[in-house]
Backbone bond lengths (Angstrom), bond angles and torsions (degrees), N, CA, C in turn:
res aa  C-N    CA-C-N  psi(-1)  N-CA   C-N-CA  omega(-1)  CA-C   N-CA-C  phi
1 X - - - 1.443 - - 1.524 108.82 -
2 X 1.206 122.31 131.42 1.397 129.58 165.75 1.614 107.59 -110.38
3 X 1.021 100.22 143.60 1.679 136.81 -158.48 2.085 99.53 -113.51
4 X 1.165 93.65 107.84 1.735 99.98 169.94 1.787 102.88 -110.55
5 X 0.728 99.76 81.39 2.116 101.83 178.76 1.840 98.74 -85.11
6 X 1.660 82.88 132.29 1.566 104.13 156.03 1.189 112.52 -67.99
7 X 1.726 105.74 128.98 1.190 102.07 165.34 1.627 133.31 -110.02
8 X 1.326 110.05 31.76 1.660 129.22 164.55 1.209 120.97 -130.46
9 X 1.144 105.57 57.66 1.710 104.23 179.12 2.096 98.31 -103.74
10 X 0.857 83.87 158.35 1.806 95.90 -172.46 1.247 131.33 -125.81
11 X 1.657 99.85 -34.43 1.321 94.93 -178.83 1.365 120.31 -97.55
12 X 1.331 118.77 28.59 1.602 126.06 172.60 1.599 92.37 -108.50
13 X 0.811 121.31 127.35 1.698 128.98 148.38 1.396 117.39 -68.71
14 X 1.211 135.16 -44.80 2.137 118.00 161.04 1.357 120.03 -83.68
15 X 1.729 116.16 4.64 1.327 118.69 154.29 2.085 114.63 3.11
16 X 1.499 94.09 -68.60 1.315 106.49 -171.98 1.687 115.12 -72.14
17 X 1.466 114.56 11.14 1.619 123.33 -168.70 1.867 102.11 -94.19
18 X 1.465 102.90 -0.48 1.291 120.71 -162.87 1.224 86.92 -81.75
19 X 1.716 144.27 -59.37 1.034 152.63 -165.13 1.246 98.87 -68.92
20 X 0.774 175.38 28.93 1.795 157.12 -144.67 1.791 89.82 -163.88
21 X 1.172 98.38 -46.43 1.612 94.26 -167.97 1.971 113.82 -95.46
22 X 1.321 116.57 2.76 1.321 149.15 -159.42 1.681 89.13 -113.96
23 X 1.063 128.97 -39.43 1.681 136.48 164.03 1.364 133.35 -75.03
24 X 1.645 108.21 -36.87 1.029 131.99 162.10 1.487 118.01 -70.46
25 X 1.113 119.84 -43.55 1.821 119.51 168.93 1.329 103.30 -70.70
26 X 1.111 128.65 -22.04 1.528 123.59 -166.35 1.669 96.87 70.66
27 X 0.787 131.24 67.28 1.991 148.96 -177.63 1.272 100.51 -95.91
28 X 1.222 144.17 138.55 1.545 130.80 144.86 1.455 114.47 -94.61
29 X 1.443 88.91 150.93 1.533 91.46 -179.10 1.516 118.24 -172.08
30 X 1.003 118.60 145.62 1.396 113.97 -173.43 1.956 104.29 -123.73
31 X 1.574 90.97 150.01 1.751 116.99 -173.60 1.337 106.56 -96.79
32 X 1.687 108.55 117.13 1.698 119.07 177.10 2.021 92.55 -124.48
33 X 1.587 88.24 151.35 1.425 111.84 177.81 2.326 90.96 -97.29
34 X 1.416 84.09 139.15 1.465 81.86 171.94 1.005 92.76 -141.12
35 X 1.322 112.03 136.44 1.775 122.23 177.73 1.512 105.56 -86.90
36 X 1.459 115.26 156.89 1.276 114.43 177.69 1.561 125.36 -56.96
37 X 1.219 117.35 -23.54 1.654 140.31 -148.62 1.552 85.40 -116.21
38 X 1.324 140.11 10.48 1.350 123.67 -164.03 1.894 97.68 -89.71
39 X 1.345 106.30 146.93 1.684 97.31 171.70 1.534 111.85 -112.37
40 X 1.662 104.94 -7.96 1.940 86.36 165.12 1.733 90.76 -146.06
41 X 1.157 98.40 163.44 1.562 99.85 156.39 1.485 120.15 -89.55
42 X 1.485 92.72 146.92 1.220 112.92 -161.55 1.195 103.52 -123.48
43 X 1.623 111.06 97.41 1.106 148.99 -162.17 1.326 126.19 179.28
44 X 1.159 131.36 124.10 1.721 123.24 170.90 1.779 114.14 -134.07
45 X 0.610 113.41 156.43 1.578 141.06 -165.64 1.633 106.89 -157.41
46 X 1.541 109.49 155.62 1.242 110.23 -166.13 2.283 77.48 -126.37
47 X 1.168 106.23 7.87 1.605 93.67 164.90 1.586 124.50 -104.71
48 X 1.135 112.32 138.98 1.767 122.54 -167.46 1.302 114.15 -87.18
49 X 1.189 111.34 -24.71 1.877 107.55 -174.36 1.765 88.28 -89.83
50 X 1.525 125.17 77.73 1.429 128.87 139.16 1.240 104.15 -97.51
51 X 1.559 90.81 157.92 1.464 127.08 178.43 1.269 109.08 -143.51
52 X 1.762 135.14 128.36 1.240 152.35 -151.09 1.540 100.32 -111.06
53 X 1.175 145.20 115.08 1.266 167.78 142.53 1.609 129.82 -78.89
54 X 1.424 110.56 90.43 1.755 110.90 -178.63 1.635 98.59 154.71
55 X 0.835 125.26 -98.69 2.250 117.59 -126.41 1.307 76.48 -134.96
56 X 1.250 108.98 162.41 1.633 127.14 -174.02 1.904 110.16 -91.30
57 X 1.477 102.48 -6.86 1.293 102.11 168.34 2.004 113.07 -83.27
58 X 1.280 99.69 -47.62 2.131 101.35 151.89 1.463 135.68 -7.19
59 X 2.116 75.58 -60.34 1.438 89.89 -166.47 1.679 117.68 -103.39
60 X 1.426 104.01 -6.55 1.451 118.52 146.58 1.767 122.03 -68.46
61 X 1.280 129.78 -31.15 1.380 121.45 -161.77 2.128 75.72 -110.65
62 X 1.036 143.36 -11.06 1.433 116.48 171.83 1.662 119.08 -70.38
63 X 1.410 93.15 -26.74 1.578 95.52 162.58 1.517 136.88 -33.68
64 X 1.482 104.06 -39.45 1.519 117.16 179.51 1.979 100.12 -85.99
65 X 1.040 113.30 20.16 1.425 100.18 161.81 1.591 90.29 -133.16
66 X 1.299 116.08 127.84 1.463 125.19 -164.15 1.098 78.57 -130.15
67 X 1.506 156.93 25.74 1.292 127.43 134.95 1.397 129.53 -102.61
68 X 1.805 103.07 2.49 1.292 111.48 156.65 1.500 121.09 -54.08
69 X 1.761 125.40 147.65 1.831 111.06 149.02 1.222 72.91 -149.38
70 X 1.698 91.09 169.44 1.399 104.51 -32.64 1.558 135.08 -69.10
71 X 1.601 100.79 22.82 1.780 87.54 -173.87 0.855 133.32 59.92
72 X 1.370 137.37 -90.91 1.362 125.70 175.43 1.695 130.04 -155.44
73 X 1.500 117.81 139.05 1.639 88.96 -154.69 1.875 89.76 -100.36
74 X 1.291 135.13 123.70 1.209 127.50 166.28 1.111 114.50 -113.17
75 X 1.596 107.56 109.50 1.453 121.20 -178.86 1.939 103.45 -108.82
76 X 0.894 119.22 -16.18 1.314 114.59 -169.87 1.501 116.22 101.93
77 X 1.078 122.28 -21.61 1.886 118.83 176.39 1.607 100.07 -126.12
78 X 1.702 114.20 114.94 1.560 109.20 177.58 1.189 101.70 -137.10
79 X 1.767 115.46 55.59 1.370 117.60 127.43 1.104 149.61 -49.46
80 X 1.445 125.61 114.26 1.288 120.97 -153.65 1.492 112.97 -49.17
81 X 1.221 134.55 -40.41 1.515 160.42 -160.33 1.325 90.48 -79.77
82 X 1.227 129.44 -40.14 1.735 109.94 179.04 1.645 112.10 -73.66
């Protein structure tokens, strides 16, 4: 699994607890800034097992890569602690 984490999200306070345990599995993953106003991510990889980590705008624009999984889980609460 590869791990694409936002790296401006704010309104989580352990936001940054994502990294700690992403080091500890030995996970790869790489850190993108996504602006609010963004309409795709801007990012490419030629690997499919991503998974989107951060803000509900992330996990709205991972949608348009449908050959990601799982892409992205949007449940509505992405506190790190849940």
């Amino acid at each position: 699994m590869y791990f694409l984490v936002q790296a401006n999200v704010y309104l989580d306070p352990d936001h940054y607890k994502i990294f700690d345990a992403l080091e500890e599995l030995s996970i790869d993953y790489h850190v993108i800034n996504i602006p609010p106003t963004a309409e795709k991510i801007d990012f490419e990889t030629d690997r499919k097992d991503v998974f989107v980590y951060g803000s509900v705008t992330i996990a709205r624009l991972a949608k348009q890569n449908t050959d990601w999984s799982p892409g992205s889980l949007y449940g509505g609460n992405h506190l790190y602690e849940v």
